[in-house]
C-alpha positions as CSV (number, residue, x, y, z in Angstrom):
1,X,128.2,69.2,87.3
2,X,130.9,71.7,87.4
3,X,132.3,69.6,83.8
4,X,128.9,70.4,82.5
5,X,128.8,74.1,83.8
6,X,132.4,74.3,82.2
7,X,131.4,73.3,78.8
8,X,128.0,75.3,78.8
9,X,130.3,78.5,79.7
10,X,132.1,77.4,76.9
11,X,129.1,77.1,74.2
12,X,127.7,80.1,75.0
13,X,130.6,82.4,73.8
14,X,131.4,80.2,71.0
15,X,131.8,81.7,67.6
16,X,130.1,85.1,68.9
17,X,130.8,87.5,66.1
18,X,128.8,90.6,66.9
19,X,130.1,93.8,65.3
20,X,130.4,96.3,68.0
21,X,128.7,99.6,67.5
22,X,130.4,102.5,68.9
23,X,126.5,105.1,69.5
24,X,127.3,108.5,68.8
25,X,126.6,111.7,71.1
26,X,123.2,113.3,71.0
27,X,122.8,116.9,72.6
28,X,119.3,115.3,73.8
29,X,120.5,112.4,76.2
30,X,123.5,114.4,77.2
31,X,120.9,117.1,78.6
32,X,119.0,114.6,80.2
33,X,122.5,112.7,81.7
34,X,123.2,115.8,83.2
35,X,120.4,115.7,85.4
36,X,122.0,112.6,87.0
37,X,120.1,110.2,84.8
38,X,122.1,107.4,83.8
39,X,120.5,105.8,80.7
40,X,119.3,102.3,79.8
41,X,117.4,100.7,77.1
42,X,114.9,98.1,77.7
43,X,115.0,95.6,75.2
44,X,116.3,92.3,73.7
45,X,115.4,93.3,70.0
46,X,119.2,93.8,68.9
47,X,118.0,96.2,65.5
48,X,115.9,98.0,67.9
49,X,118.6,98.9,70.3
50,X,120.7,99.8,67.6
51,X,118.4,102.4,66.0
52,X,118.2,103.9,69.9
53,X,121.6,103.5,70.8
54,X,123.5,106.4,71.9
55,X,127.0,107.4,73.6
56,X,125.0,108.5,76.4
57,X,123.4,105.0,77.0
58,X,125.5,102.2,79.3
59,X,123.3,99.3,79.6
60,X,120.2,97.1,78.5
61,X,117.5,95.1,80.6
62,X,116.2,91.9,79.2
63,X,113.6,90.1,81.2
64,X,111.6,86.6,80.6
65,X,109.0,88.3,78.3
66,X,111.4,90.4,76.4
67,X,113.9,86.9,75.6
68,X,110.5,85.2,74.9
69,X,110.0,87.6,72.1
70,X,113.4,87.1,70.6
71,X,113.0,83.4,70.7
72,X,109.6,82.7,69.4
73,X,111.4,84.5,65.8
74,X,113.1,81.1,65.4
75,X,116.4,83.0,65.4
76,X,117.4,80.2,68.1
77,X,116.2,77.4,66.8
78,X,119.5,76.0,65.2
79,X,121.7,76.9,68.4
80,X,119.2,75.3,70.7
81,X,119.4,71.8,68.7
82,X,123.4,72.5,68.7
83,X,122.8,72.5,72.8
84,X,120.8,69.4,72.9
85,X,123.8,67.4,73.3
86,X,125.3,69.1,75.9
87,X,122.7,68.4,78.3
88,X,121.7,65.0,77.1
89,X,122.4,63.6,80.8
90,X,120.3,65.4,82.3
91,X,116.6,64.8,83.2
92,X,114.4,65.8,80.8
93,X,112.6,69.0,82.2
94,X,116.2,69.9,83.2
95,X,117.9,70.0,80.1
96,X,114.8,72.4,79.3
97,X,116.1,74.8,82.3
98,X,119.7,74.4,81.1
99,X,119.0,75.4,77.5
100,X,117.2,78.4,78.8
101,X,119.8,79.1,80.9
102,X,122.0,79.1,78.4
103,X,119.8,81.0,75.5
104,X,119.2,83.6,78.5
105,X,123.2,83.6,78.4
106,X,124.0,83.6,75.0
107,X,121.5,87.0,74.0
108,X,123.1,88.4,76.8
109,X,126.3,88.3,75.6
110,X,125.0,88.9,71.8
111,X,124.0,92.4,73.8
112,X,127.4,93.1,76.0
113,X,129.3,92.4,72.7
114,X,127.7,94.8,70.0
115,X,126.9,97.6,72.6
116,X,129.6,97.5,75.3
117,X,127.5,98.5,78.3
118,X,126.0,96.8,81.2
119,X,123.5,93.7,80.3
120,X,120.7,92.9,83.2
121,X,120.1,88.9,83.2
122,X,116.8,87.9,84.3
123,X,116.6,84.1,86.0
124,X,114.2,81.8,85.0
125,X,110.5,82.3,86.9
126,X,111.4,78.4,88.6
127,X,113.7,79.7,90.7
128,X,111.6,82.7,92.2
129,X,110.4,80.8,95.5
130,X,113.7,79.1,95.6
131,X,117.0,80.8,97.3
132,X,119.3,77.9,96.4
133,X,118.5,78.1,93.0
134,X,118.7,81.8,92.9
135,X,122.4,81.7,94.3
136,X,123.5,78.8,91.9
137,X,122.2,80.1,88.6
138,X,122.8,83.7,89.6
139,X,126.7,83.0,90.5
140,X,127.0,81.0,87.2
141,X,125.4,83.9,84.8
142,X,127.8,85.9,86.6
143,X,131.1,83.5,86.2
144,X,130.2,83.4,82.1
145,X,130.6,87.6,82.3
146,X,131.1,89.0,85.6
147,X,132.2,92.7,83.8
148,X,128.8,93.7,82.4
149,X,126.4,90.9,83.6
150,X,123.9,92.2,86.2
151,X,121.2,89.7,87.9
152,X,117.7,90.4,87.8
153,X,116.2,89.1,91.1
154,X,112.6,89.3,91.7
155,X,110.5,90.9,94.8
156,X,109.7,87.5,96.4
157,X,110.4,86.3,100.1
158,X,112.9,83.8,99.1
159,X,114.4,86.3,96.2
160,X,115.3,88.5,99.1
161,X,117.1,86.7,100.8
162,X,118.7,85.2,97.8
163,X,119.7,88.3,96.1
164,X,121.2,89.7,99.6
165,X,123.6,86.4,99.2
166,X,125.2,86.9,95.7
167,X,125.5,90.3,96.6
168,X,127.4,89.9,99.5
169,X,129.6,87.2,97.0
170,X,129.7,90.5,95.2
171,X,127.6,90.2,92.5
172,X,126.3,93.0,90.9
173,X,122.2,92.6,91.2
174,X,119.3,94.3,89.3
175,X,116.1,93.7,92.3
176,X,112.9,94.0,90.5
177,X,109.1,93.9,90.0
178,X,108.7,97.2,92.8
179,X,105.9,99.2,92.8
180,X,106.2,101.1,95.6
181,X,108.6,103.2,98.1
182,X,107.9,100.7,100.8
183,X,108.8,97.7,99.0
184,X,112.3,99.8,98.1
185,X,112.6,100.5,101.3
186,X,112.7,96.6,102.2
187,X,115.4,95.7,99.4
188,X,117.3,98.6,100.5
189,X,118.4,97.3,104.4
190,X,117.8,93.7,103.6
191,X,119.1,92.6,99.6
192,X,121.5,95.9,99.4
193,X,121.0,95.4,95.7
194,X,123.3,97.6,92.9
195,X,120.0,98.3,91.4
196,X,116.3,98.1,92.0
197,X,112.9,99.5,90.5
198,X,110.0,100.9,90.6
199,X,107.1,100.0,87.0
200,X,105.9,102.9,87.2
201,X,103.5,102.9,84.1
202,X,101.2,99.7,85.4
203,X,100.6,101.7,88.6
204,X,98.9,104.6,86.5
205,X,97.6,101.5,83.7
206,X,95.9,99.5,87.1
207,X,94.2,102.5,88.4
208,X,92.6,103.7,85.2
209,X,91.8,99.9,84.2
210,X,89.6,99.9,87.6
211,X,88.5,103.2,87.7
212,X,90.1,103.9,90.6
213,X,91.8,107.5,88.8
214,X,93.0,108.6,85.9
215,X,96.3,107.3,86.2
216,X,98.3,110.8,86.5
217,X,101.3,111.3,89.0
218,X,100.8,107.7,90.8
219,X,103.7,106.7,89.0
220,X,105.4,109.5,89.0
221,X,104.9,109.8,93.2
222,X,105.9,106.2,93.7
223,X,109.2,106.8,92.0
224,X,110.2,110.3,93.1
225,X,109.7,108.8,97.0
226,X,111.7,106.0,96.1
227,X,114.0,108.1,95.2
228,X,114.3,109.4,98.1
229,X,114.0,106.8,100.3
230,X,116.6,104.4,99.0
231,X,119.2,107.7,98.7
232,X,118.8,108.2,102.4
233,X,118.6,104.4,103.4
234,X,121.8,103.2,101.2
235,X,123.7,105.5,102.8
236,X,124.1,102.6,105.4
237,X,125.5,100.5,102.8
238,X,128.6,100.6,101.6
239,X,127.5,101.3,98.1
240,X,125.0,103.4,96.7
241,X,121.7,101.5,95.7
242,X,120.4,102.9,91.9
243,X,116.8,103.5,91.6
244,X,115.8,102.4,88.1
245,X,112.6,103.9,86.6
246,X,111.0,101.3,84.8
247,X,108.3,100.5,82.2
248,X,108.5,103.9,81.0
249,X,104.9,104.1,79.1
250,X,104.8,107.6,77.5
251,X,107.7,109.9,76.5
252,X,106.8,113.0,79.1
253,X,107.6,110.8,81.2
254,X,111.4,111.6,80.4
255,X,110.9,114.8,81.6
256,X,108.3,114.3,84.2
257,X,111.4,112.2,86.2
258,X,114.6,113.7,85.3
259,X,117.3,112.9,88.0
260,X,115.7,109.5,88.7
261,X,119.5,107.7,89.1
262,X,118.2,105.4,86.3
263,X,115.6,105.2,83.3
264,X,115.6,102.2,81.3
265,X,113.5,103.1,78.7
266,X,111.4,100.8,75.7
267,X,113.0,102.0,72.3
268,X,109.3,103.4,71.2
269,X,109.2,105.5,74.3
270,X,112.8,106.6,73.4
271,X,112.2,107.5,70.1
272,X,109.1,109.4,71.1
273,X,110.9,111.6,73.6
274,X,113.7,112.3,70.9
275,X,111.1,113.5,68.3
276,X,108.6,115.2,71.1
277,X,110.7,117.0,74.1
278,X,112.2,119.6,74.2
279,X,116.3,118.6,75.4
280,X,115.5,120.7,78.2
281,X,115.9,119.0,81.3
282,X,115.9,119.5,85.1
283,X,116.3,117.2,87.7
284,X,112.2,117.6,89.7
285,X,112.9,114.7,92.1
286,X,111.7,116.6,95.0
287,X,108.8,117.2,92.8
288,X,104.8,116.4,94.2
289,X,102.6,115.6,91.6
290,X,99.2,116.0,92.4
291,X,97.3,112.3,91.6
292,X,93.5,112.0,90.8
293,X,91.9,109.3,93.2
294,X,88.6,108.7,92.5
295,X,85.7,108.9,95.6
296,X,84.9,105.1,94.9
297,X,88.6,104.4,95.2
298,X,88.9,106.0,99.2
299,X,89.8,102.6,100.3
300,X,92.4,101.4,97.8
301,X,95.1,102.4,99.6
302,X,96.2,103.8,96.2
303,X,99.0,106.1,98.8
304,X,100.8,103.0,99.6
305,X,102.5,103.1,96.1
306,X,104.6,106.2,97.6
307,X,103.8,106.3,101.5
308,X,106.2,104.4,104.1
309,X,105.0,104.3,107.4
310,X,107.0,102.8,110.9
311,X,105.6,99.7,110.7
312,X,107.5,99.4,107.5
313,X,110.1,100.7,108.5
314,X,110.7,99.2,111.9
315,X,110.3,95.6,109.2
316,X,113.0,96.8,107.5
317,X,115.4,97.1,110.3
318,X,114.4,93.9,111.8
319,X,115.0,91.8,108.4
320,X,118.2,93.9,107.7
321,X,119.9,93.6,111.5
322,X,119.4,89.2,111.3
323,X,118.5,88.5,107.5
324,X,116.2,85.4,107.5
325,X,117.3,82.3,106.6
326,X,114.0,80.8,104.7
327,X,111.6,83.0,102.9
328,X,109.0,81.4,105.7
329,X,110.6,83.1,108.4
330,X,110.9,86.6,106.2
331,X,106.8,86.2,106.0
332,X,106.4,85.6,109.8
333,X,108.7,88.5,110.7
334,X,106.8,90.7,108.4
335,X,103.3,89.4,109.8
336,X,104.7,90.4,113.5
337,X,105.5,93.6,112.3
338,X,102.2,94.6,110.8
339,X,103.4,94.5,107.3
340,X,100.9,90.9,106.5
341,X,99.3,93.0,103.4
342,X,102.9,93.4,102.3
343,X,103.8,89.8,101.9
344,X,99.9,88.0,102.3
345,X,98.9,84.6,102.8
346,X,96.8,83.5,99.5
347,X,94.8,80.6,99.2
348,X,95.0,78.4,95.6
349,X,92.4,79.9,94.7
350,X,93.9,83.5,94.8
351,X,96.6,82.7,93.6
352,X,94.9,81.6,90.4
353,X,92.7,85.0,89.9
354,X,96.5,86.5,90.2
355,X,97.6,84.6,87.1
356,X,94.5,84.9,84.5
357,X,94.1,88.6,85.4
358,X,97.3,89.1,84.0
359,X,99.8,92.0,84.6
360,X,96.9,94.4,86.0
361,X,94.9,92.6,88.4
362,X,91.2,93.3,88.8
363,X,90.4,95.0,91.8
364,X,87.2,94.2,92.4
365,X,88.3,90.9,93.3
366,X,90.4,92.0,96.4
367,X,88.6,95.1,97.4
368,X,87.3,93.8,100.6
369,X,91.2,92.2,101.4
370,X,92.7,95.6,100.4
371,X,90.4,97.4,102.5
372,X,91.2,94.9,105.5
373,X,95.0,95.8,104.8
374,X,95.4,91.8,104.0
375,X,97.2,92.3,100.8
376,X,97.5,95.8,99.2
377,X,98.3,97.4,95.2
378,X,101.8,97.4,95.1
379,X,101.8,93.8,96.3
380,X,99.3,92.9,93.5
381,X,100.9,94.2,90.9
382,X,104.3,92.7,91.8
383,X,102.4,89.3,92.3
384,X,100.7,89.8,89.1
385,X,104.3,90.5,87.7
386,X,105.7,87.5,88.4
387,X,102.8,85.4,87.1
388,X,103.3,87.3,83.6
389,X,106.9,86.7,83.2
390,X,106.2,82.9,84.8
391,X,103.6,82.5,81.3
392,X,106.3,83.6,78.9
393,X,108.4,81.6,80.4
394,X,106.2,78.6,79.8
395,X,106.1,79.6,76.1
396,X,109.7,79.7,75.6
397,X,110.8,76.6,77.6
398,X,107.7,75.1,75.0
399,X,109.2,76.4,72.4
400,X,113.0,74.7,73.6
401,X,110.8,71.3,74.4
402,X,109.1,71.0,71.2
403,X,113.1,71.7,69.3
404,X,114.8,69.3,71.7
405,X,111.9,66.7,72.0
């Protein structure tokens, strides 16, 4: 296997020819930089990141969606016949992985090449539940660039624990799919990640689909106390954990959150801020934004997006003191602690509404569990998270199974 790994590493940075851009400096990010914003772009659409890219800017994310819509142009198709033969010996729904793997690998470095910043790698949805998996294929995206690779590891039990492990092999990690201060709180002490995040823009997009608010300053609240929190709590680590302030959904949003430590931002929101803001810029992370919670919504527990409470953080010491060894034993520890809507037990059947529901979940359907504390927002909406990426995935390993078949 390590042969195969060898020549994989190998095919992925053959011929790459990308002409390297050099962005130029733009009075309106350095403002915003100054607040103590360090500034991504979130895309895999290489003219797209071009157009937006700026001498301010040090990084893009990719994610499962974001490759999916690069590879259903066809703009793969050739390489991924090319990689057919490289993985010939393997099983068949493994070489599938393996391409994937390796088209995840090859776009990344398409991206580290023309921009020269920081590249977050997202692993394929498979491995989400599975901790040796995460450690194998994260330590391997890292060995093909270790200078501006980052790992995407998402909010699951197992990806805890899993993302803790290549960190402490000192592997730079990007934790993700947070919605909440509390969940930030728990990769804090337990993954000690390089980055992490909070989406800000589905928490204000689930509460106006459901009628549970308008949507205003939800977002906004979850990050500024994440902010907070993880500021305070990595100062127990030896490095300082970045919040990232993702899916960015409108442009006053730029300003709304200056001095977030990070903002990767959609080139359409970008843009939009360019045209729209001022420039002027001050950091209002100790900020309250006042959010409108309907009277129907009193039992949403829509204050759990920014509220940490002991119970939480009495979890958080527990995991981080004696990290788990199985993702199991992380989901009885939080159930002793009090924390069971945090990390719930769902029946097939739930776990279904959670996938055709799709990134905002209908409430309706766990109003009475919400209002038990048995599972709570932020927790749907990272569930729901991983069941959208887990769908694009399926479309682009499809798309590799119907070239390679």
């Amino acid at each position: 296997m390590a042969d195969l790994n060898t020549r994989i590493s190998d095919f992925v940075w053959k011929n790459l020819s990308e002409k390297h851009i050099t962005g130029k400096k733009d009075p309106f990010w350095v403002a915003l930089h100054k607040t103590g914003t360090e500034l991504w772009l979130d895309t895999g659409d290489m003219d797209e990141a071009e157009a937006n890219w700026t001498a301010e800017m040090s990084a893009l994310t990719t994610n499962n969606t974001l490759l999916n819509n690069e590879i259903q142009k066809g703009i793969y198709d050739v390489f991924i016949s090319e990689a057919k033969s490289i993985v010939r010996d393997l099983p068949a729904e493994e070489r599938v992985k393996e391409i994937a793997f390796i088209l995840n690998a090859r776009h990344g470095l398409r991206l580290a090449s023309k921009f020269g910043g920081l590249v977050s790698i997202e692993l394929h949805t498979d491995t989400a539940y599975d901790i040796k998996a995460i450690e194998y294929y994260g330590k391997r995206y890292h060995e093909i660039c270790p200078e501006q690779f980052i790992i995407k590891v998402p909010y699951t039990p197992e990806g805890l624990i899993g993302a803790r492990r290549l960190k402490d092999a000192g592997i730079r990690i990007n934790f993700t799919l947070e919605f909440s201060a509390r969940e930030n709180v728990i990769v804090t002490r337990l993954a000690r990640p390089d980055y992490l995040n909070v989406f800000l823009g589905r928490i204000g997009a689930f509460m106006i689909d459901n009628k549970l608010g308008d949507g205003s300053g939800a977002g906004e609240m979850a990050v500024i106390a994440s902010q907070n929190w993880v500021t305070a709590m990595s100062a127990k680590n030896q490095w300082q954990t970045k919040l990232i302030a993702a899916s960015l959904r409108n442009y006053n949003q730029l300003e709304l959150l200056a001095g977030t430590d990070v903002y990767t931002m959609p080139p359409k929101v970008a843009a939009a801020g360019h045209k729209s803001l001022s420039g002027k810029f001050t950091s209002r992370m100790h900020k309250n934004y006042e959010v409108s919670i309907n009277t129907s919504a009193k039992d949403a527990h829509i204050e759990k997006f920014w509220d940490v409470d002991d119970k939480v953080l009495n979890l958080a010491e527990r995991l981080s003191s004696k990290v788990p060894l199985t993702g199991q034993e992380l989901v009885h520890i939080a159930h002793e602690e009090g924390c069971e809507d945090m990390f719930p037990s769902l029946t097939k059947e739930e776990k279904g509404f959670i996938a055709s529901d799709g990134k905002i979940p209908v409430y309706s359907r766990w109003e009475k569990m919400i209002s038990e504390n048995k599972i709570a927002p932020d927790t749907l909406l990272t569930l729901a998270g991983i069941a959208s990426f887990t769908a694009d995935q399926k479309m682009l390993d499809e798309r590799i199974r119907g070239i390679i078949s």
